[in-house]
N, C-alpha and C positions, 0 to 999 in steps of 0.2 A: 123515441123520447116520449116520457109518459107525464109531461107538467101538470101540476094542478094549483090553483091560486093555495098561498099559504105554506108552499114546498120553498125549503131553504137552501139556497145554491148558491156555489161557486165558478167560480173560471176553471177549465179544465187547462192540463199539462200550464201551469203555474201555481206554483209553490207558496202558499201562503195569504193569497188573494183574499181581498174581501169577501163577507158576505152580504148577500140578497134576498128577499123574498120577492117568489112568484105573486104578482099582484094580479095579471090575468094571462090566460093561458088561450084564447079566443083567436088569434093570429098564426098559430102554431099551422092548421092544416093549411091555410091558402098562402100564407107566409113564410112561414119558416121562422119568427117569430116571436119571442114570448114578451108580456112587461115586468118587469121588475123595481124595485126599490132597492138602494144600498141600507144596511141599517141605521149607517151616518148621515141620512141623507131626506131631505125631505118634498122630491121631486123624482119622480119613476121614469124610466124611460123605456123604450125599445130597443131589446138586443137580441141579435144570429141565436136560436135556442142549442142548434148543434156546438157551439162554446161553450156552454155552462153545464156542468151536471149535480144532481140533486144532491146533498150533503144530509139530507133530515124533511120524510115524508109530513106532511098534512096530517095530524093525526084522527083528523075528521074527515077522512077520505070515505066515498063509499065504500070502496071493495074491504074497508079495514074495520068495518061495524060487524 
């Protein structure tokens, strides 16, 4: 799992699920991890990072400069 804040994710094996943005990705090694935002939503929370996978990179990522 390669999170990075600003990556837009959804729920995996569900169909149509909302989306989210990665707001921090800091919890991921010790944790397991990530935070996120709904788009509808205006309160982030912590969720399992292995349920969600990335729908649309950061496009200010380093490795993408």
């Amino acid at each position: 799992m390669n999170f990075q804040a600003g990556d837009l994710v959804t729920l995996k094996d569900y169909p149509g699920a909302p989306l989210a943005i990665v707001v921090s990705a800091e919890c991921v090694p010790m944790f397991n991890r990530i935070q996120i935002q709904f788009v509808d939503s205006s309160r982030p929370e912590m969720v399992a990072a292995p349920q969600w996978k990335v729908v649309s990179r950061n496009e200010n990522r380093p490795e993408d400069r």
